[in-house]
C-alpha positions in Angstrom: 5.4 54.8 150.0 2.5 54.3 152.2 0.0 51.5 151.9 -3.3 53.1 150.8 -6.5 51.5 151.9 -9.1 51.6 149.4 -12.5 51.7 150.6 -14.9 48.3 150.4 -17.6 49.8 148.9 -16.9 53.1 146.0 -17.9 56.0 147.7 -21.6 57.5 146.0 -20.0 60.2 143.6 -17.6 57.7 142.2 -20.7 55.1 141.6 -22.3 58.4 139.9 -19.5 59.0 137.6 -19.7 55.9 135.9 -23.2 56.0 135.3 -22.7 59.4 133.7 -19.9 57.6 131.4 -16.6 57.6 133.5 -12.8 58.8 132.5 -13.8 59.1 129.0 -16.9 61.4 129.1 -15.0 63.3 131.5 -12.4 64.3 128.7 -13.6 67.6 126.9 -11.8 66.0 124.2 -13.9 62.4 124.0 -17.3 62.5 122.1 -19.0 60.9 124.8 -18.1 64.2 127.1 -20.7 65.3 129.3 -20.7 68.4 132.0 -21.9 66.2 134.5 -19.6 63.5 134.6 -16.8 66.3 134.3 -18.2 67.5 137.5 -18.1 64.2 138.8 -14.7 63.8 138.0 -13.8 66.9 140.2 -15.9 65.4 143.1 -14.0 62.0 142.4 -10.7 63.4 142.8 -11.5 65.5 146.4 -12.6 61.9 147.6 -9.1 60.2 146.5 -7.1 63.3 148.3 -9.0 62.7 151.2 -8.5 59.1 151.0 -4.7 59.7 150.8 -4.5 62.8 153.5 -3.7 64.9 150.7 -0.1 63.6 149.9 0.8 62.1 146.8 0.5 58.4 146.7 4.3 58.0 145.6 6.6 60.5 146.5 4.3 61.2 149.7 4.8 65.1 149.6 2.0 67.8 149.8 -0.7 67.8 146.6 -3.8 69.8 146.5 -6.8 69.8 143.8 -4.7 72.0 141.4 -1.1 70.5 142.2 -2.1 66.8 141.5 -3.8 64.3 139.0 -6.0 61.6 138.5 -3.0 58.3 138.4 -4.4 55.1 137.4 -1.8 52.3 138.9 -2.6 50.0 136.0 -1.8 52.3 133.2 -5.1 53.6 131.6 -2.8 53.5 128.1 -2.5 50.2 127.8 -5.1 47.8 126.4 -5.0 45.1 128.7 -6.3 47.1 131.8 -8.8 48.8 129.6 -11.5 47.4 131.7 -9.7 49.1 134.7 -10.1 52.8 133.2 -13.0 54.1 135.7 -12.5 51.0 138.1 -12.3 52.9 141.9 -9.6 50.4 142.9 -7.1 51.3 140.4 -7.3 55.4 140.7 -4.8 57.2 143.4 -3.3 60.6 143.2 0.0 61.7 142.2 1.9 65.0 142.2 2.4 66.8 138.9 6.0 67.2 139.6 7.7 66.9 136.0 9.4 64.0 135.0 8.8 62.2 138.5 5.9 60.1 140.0 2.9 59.7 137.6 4.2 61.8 135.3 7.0 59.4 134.5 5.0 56.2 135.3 2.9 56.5 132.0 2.7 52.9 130.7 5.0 51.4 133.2 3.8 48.6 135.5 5.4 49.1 138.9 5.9 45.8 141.1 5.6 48.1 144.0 2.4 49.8 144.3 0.5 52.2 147.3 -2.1 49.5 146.9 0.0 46.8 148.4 -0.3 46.6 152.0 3.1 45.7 153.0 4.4 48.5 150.8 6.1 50.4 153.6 7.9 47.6 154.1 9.9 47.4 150.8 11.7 51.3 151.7 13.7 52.2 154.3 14.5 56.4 155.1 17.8 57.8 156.3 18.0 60.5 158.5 20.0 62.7 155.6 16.3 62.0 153.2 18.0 59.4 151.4 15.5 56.6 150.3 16.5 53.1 149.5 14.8 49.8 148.1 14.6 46.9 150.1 14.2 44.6 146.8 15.0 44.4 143.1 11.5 45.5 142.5 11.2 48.3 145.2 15.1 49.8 144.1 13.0 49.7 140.5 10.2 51.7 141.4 12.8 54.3 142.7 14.8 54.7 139.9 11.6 54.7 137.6 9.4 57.5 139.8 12.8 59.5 140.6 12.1 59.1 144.4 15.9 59.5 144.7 15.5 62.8 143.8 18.1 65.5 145.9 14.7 67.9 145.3 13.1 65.1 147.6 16.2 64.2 149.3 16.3 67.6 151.0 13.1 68.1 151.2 12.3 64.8 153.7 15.6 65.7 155.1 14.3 68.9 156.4 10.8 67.3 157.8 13.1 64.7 159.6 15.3 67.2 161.1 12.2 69.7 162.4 10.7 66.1 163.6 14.1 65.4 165.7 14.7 68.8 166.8 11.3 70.4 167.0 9.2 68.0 167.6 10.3 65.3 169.4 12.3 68.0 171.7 9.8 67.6 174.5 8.7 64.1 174.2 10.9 62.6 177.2 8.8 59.8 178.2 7.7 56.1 176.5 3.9 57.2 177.1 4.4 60.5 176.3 5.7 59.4 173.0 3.1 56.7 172.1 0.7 59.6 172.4 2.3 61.9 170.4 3.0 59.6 167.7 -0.9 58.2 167.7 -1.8 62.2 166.9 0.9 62.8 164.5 0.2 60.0 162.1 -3.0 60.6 161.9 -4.9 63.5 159.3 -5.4 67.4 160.5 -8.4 68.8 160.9 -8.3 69.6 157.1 -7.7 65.5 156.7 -4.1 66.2 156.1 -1.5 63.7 156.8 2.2 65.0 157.4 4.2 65.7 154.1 6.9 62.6 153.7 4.5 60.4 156.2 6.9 56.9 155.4 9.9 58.5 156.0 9.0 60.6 159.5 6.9 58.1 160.8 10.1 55.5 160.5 12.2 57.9 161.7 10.3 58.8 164.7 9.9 54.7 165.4 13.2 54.1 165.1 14.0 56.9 167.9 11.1 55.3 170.4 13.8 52.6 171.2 15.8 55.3 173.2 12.4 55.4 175.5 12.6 51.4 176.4 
């Protein structure tokens, strides 16, 4: 899970979309929908996969407009966070994988969230994909969000491997490896992080010991 930095101020559109009514005139369904905070709501959601490089803020793998959803980390179903609904610091984006990540999060309140800075922290990645908790509350998240997945287990195992054996083939110097590291951590030119960014960003740290 990587820490996701909100920004200070709400970006224009999302300022805009809560003038024109927020999450619930967004809803086709609500009768306080309107077009233009529906559109607003797209707009919203671009800025918030930008924000995140385009990876899910849980699971960490690829999401696009039309393979992801709106997540609110304090769940929008329950009435104490109802003040929290259109609040910018309380949306992310999640995957729409079934039965995984926000999907599965629904009403749940997490103790582990991509909001909390020292996040990264609380997981550690094997080479083999295998994620593990490094507290009650993160091995809870896990089991909750099905990051323990062998669909995600295999799929981080194969971006480690390509990072090992691809990748890091060349690198055969300390500076040469600071370097590359600084570029690969950071988004493409389409703002995209790496899929699995946690996981092959510990990996790669771990192997920058054999450099010193």
């Amino acid at each position: 899970m990587r820490w996701i930095e909100k920004s200070s101020t709400p970006p224009e559109d999302f300022i805009k979309w809560k003038r024109a009514g927020g999450w619930h005139a967004s809803d086709r369904n609500h009768p306080t929908h309107t077009p233009k905070a529906e559109q607003l709501k797209h707009a919203v959601k671009t800025i918030l996969l930008n924000e995140q490089g385009y990876i899910c803020c849980y699971c960490e793998d690829r999401i696009q407009n039309d393979s992801s959803h709106i997540e609110h980390v304090k769940p929008k179903g329950r009435q104490e966070f109802a003040s929290l609904v259109s609040e910018y610091d309380n949306l992310l984006c999640s995957c729409n994988t079934r039965q995984a990540c926000g999907n599965v999060k629904d009403k749940f309140v997490i103790a582990v969230t991509p909001l909390d800075q020292i996040c990264a922290d609380s997981f550690s990645y094997s080479e083999n994909g295998k994620i593990q908790g490094l507290s009650e509350a993160a091995e809870a998240v896990i089991q909750l969000l099905k990051l323990d997945s062998e669909r995600l287990n295999r799929a981080r195992e194969g971006v480690i491997n390509e990072l090992l054996w691809e990748d890091l083939s060349e690198v055969v110097t300390l500076v040469e490896f600071d370097t590359w590291i600084e570029g690969f951590l950071s988004p493409d030119s389409q703002g995209q992080l790496p899929r699995f960014w946690s996981a092959t960003r510990q990996t790669a740290l771990k192997y920058r010991s054999t450099f010193e």
